[in-house]
Structures are given as structure tokens and as C-alpha cells.
N, C-alpha and C positions, 0 to 999 in steps of 0.2 A: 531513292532509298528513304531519305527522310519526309518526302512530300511538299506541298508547293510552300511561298516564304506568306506572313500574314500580310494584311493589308497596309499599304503605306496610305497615310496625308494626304502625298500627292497623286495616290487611284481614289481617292474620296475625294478630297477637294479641287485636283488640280495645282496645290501650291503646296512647293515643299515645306517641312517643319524645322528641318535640321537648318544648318550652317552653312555659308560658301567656305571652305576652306577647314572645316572642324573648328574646333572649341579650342585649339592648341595645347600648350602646356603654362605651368607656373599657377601662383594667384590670379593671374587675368582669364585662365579658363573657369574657373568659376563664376567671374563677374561675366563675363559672356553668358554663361550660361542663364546665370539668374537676369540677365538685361533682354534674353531672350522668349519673349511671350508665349511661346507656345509651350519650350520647356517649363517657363517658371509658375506658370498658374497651376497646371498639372502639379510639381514639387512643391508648391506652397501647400496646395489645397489637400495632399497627403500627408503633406506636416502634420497638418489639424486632425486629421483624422487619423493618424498613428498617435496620437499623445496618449491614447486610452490602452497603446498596447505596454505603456508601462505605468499608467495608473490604474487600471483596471486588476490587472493580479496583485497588484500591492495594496492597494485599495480592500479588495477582499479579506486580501492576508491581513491588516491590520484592525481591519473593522471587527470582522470572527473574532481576532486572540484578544482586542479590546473587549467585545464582548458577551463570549464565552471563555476566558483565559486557559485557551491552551494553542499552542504552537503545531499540534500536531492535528489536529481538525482544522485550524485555518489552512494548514499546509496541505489536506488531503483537499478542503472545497475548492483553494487554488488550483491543485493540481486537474480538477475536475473541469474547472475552464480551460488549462493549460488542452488539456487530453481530448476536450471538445473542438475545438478549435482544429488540434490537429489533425480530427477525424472529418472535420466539415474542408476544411483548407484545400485540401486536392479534389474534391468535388465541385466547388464554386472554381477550381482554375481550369475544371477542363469544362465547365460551363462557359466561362469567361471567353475557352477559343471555340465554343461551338455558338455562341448569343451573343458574346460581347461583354465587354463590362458592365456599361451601367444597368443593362436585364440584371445582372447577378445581386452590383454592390448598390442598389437602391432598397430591394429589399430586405438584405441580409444586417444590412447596418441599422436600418428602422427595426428588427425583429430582436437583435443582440440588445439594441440601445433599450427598447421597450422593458427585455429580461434582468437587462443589470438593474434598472429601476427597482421593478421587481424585487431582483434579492437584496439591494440596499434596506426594501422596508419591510419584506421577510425577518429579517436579520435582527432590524430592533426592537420589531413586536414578539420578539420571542419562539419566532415559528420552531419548528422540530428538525434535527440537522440534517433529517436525509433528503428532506423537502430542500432547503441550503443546497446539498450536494446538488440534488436534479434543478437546480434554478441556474447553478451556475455553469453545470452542463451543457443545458440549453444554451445559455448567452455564448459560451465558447463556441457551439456548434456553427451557432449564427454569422457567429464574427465575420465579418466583411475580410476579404483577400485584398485588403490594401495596399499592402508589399510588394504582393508578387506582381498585381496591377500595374503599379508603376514602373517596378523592372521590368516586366515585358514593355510596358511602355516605351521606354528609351531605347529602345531597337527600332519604334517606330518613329519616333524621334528625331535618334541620331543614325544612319545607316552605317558610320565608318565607324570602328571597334574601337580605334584612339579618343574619341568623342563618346564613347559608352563606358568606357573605363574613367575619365573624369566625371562623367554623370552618376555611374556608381558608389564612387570614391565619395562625393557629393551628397549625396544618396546616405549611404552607409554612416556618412560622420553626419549624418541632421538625425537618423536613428539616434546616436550617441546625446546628442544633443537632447534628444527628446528625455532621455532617460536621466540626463540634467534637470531639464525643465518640468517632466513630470512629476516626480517625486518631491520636485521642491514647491510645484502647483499644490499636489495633495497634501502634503506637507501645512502650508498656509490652512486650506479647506479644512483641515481635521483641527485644529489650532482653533480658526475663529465661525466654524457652522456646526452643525449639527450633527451627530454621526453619521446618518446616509445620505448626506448631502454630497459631500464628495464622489461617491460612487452617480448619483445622478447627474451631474455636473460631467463626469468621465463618460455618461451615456449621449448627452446634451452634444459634446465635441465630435463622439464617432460620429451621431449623423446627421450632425452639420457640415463637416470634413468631406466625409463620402459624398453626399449629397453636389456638395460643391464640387469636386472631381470629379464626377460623372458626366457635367455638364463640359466638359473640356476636351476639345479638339482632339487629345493623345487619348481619352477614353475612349471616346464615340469611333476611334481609328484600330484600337488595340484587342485584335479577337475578333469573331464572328467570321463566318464562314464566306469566305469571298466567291464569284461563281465561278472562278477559277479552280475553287475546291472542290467543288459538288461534279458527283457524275451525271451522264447525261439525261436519266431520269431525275436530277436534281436533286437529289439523296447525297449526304456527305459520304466521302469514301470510307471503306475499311481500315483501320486502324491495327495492323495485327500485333503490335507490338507495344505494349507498357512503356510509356514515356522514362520509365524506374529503370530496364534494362535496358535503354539505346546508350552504350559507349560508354562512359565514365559514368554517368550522372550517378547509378545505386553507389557507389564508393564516396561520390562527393557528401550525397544522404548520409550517411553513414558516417561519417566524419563531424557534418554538422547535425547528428543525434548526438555521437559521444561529449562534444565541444556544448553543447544545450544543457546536457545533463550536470556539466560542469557550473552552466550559468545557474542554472535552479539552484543548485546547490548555496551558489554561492551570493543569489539576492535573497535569499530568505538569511544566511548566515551574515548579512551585513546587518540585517533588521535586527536581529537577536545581538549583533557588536553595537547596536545602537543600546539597545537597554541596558547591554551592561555596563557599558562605556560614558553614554549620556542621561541616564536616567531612563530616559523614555524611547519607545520605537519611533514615536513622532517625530523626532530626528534625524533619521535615517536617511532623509536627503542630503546631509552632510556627506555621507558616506558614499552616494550615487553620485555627488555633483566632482569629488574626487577621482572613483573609476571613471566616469564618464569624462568629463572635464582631459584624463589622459588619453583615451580612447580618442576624443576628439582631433587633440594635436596628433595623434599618431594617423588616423583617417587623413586628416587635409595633408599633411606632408607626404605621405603616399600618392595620393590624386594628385598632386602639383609635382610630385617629382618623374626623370627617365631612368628607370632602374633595370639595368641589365638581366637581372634572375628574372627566373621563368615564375608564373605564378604559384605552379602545383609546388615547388621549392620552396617558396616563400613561405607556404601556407604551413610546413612539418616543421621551419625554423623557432615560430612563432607561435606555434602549440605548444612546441616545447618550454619557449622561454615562459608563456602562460601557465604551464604545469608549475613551473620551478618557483615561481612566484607564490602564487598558490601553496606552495609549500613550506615558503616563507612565513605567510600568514598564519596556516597551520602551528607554526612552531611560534609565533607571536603571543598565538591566544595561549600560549599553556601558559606565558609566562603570570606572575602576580597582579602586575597591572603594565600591560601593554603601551597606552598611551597614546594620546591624539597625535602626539606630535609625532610617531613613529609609525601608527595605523595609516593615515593619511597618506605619505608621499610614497609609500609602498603600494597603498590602492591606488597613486597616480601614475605609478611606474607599471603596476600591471595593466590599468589601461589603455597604457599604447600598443600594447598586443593586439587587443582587440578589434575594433574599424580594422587595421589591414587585412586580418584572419578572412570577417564576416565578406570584406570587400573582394576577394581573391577567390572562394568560395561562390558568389554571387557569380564574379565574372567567370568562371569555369562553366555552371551551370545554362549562362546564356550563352557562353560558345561549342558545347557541347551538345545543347539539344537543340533538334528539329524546329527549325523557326516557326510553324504554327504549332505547336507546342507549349509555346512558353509560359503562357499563361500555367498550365500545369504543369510544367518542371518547374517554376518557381514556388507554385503553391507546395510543392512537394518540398520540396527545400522551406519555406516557411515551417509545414508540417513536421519535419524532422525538429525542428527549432523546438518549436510547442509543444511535441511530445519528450524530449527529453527533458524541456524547463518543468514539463508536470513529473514528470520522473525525480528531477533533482528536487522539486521543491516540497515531495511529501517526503523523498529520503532525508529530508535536511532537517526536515519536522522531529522526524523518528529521533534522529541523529543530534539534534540538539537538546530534545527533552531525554533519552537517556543515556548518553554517553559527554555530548558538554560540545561547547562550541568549537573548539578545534581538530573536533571529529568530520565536521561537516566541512570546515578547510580544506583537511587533508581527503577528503571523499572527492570534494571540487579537483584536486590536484590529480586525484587517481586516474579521473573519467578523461583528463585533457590527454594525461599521458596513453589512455588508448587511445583516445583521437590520433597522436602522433603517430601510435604502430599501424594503425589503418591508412592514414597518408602516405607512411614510408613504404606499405603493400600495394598502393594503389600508382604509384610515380610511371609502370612502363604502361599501365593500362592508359591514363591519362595522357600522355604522349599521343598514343594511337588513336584515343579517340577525337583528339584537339586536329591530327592531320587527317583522319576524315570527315571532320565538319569540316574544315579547312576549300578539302575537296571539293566536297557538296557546297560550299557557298560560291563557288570558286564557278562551279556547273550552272547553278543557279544565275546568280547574276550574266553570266554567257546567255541564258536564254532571255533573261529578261532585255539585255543588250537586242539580242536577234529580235526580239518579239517587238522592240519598239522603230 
């Protein structure tokens, strides 16, 4: 039904990549993991090349409203890369499993890096804004499938799902981290360079990143059409069915668009609590190294913990407590003056939400879809991401230049709480389709048992 599993390590090299025994559990599955070379150069080497997926939109956003000052053009040319990106992201994933990685992310990441350059010094020659829009169209379009790269990766990786759910977990909280370290990267950049220096520096990383990922055992492994795939004229098979409707996966989409549209909202609305709070937007990594900073603890104690609830459970518990929060904030900013001291540990309390949500999500997607596949069901799950962060972050434009900043709180609060009603509609679907992969892996590895 789902078609044959993608290629392991050990049908390309002969030597496995994974673990004798998994990764286990606690702190020590982490240090396993990273002491593990084949996982860790892959995960480092994505690090570097994901730090531009949150310097990049924020980089733009602040560079435009610095200088053109308005919120709501920098939030539409954001949203322009956000919205490219999402439209390029499911084409490079199902490239990824018909080529392979590094065919896709060699020149995808050189062609985006090339365009941000580009609209960096469009930008402060004054160029005209719709030329701005289609530059940073372009660069979204380009953007490299980084994400979904390496979460297909750790399928080929790790084979056992307890050792992918720590890789995840891992995975999910170095995101977080990122979104610590980038903004307080560009942050510094914008402080002591030039105005479009930052953005070139953000182009500088994707594709060096990429570049360096490509060259790695789990790339050169993850995707391409094995000749177990191909029929016997050597032509890949038929495909009759959208990666989007096999089993849960369009509901889990759906979920992480509504939950995306919440994030747009709500990283443009911390920039805007930066100015009014700090003087300047330039400070706005205060603000990210707090969510994040939560998001982080709540990601690692997830991955190191054994937690009885199921995942799709977890995921409506955790939208919810993120709506509520959110709604918090909302009622924060009406007040006179809010206050660091108050702003702060409430963004650190909303981001333990986070990592587990993004993490639970993830891992549904890759138990859900068709093992060659994965490459584009993760790109599609990126895609969702991207296109609701472009959604939230021109509505937040609108929404803060004319109605005030706790309009865009409470807009962030609205869109989690559909996220929620969509997970609570989705819980018998997800069941069903979690015990027919189940099945079908179950089928799978039997042949691959008989065949060896």
C-alpha cells in the first residue's frame, strides 16, 4: 500500500549508522547521540544551516520597518519569503526522494543565499517595494528543505522509533535553540555592521550549512530512488496518491498551519513588544532568548522523559495551554505599562509549550507516512509552518499598525485555539492511521527479514 522503505546506510555502505541497542532514555540518550558520528555531523551541520530560518524573516522584518518605517510592508515582504518557501518546500521534498538530497540542497541553498544578498542591498539603495516583494519571494522559493532533510534523515539513521523520538526531541529543541541564538546573532549584526550586513551573513551560514550537510553519510543515504523502487523498465513507479491524503498526515498539516499562523503572529508581535518596551526592535532577542530559552527546557525534558500519553493527546493538551497563554499576553499588553519583569517569565512559561507540540507533530508525520516518502511529508509539514508564519506575520503587521499590539496577542491566541478544535476532530482518524503504518512496517520489515 505504501510502497517500498527508502534506502538504509547499511544498502549503501554496508555499515550500519544507527546504534546497538538505541539511544535509550534520560540525559545520556542525548550524549549518545551527539558522541555518535554519523548522527552528529548530519545535526551539527543542520544546525548551521537552519540558523537563517530565524534570521532571515527577522532580518528582513527589521531591516524594511528600519528602513522604510512601516510594520506593515516589512510584514507583507516577510510574509513573501514566508509564502515562497512554502510553495518551494514540498517540491524540493519530493525531489529529495526522487534525487536525493544533496542534487536538491546544493543548489537550492546557493540560489536563496545568492537572493537574500540581493535584497539586503536592494533594500538600502532604495530600490522600489515590489521589486523587495519579488526578491524575497524568490529567496523563500529557493530556500533549501533543511528540516525535512534531516527528519527524514533519522529514519535512516535510527531504524527503531524509541531512538527517533530522542533524535526528534533533539532535533526540535536545537530549533528552539536556534531561535535563541539567532536573533541574538542578528541582534549583535545590526548593533555593530552595516544595515545589510546581517542579512548577508544569514546568506553566508545557509550555504555553508547546506553545503556541509550534503557531504554527510545520512544525506548521500536519505532519498533517491533505490532499484528496488523502479520498475522493471527502470522508471519509478506510479504514485497514485498525494503524500497529503495517505492516513492522518492532511489533519496533522492542518494543525501545524493553524499553530504557524499563531507563531507569525506572534514573532512579529514580540518585535513590536520590543519597541515599546525597549526603546528599539534591536532588542527583540531579549524576547526570543525567553520563549525560546522555555521551549528549550520543555523540548529536552520531553526527549529524556517515558511518558505514558499517547502523542496525538499530548499535542490538543498543549495547544490549549499555548492558546491560554497567549491570551495572557493579550491581556498584558492592554495594560499601561506591562513590564519586563512580568513580560519575560510569561514568555518563558509559554515556551514550554512549544518543542513538545513541534516535537509530537514531527513524530506523527514520520509514523504516519509512507517511508519513501518522507522527504515530502516533512517538506509538507515545513510548508504548513511557512505558510501560516507568512499568514500570521502580514496579519500582525495589519493588526499592530491599526488596532495596537494586543490585537495581535489575542489573534496569536485565536488561531492555537483552532489548532486545538482540529486535533480534538482529528484524535479517531490518527489512531487508525498510526495502526496502519503500524501494520505496514510490521509487513515491511517481514520481507525485508525473508529477503535477507
Amino acid at each position: 500500500m505504501f510502497g517500498p522503505v527508502v534506502r538504509t546506510e547499511q544498502q549503501v555502505t554496508g555499515e550500519p549508522m544507527g546504534l546497538e541497542g538505541g539511544l535509550g532514555t534520560g540525559v545520556q540518550a542525548y550524549l549518545r547521540l551527539l558522541r555518535h558520528g554519523p548522527a552528529a555531523r548530519p545535526f551539527l551541520a543542520a544546525f548551521l544551516a537552519r540558523l537563517p530560518i530565524a534570521m532571515a524573516p527577522l532580518g528582513i522584518l527589521l531591516l524594511i520597518e528600519r528602513d522604510r518605517g512601516a510594520y506593515s510592508l516589512a510584514g507583507l515582504v516577510t510574509g513573501a519569503f514566508a509564502l515562497g518557501s512554502a510553495v518551494g518546500m514540498p517540491l524540493w521534498g519530493r525531489l529529495m526522494d526522487r534525487f536525493g538530497q544533496p542534487r536538491v540542497l546544493v543548489p537550492t541553498s546557493l540560489t536563496s543565499a545568492a537572493t537574500l544578498v540581493a535584497l539586503a542591498l536592494a533594500t538600502v539603495l532604495g530600490v522600489p517595494s515590489p521589486a523587495l516583494l519579488g526578491l524575497s519571494l524568490l529567496a523563500g522559493l529557493s530556500f533549501p528543505p533543511m528540516s525535512p532533510a534531516i527528519r527524514a534523515a533519522w529514519r535512516v539513521i535510527f531504524p527503531d522509533r524509541a531512538s527517533r523520538r530522542v533524535a526528534f526531541a533533539l532535533d526540535g529543541t536545537s530549533v528552539e535553540l536556534i531561535f535563541v541564538g539567532g536573533p541574538l546573532l542578528l541582534s549583535l549584526l545590526l548593533v555593530l555592521t552595516p544595515p545589510a550586513v546581517p542579512l548577508i551573513i544569514t546568506a553566508a551560514l545557509l550555504a555553508g550549512g547546506s553545503l556541509a550537510y550534503s557531504r554527510t553519510s545520512a544525506a548521500r543515504s536519505s532519498g533517491g530512488l533505490s532499484p528496488s523502487t523502479t520498475t522493471e523498465d527502470g522508471q519509478p513507479p506510479v504514485r497514485r496518491v498525494p503524500v497529503v491524503l495517505i492516513g492522518g498526515v492532511a489533519t496533522v498539516l492542518t494543525v501545524m498551519l493553524m499553530l504557524s499562523i499563531g507563531f507569525g503572529q506572534l514573532d512579529t508581535s514580540m518585535a513590536a513588544t520590543a519597541g515599546q518596551l525597549l526603546g528599539s526592535t534591536d532588542n527583540v532577542g531579549v524576547f526570543f532568548a525567553a520563549i525560546a530559552g522555555g521551549s528549550t527546557v520543555g523540548g529536552l525534558a520531553y526527549g529524556a522523559g517515558t511518558w505514558k500519553f499517547q502523542e496525538r493527546h499530548g499535542v490538543v493538551v498543549l495547544l490549549a495551554a499555548f492558546s491560554l497563554l497567549l491570551g495572557a499576553m493579550a491581556l498584558l499588553m492592554r495594560s499601561p505599562d506591562p513590564g519586563l519583569l512580568l513580560v519575560l517569565p510569561l514568555l518563558f512559561v509559554t515556551g514550554i509549550t512549544i518543542a513538545p507540540t513541534l516535537i509530537m507533530q514531527q513524530s506523527l508525520v514520520d509514523h504516519l507516512a509512507p517511508s519513501d516518502r518522507l522527504n515530502e511529508a516533512q517538506a509538507f509539514l515545513s510548508a504548513a509552518n511557512t505558510t501560516g508564519a507568512a499568514a500570521g506575520t502580514a496579519l500582525a503587521g495589519v493588526l499592530i499598525d491599526f488596532h495596537g499590539l494586543d490585537w495581535s496577542y489575542a489573534g496569536a491566541s485565536a488561531a492555537l485555539a483552532l489548532a486545538v478544535v482540529v486535533a480534538l476532530l482529528s484524535q479517531r482518524r490518527w489512531r487508525s492511521a498510526a495502526q496502519a503504518s503500524a501494520r505496514h512496517d510490521a509487513a515491511e520489515d517481514a520481507l525485508a527479514a525473508h529477503g535477507s
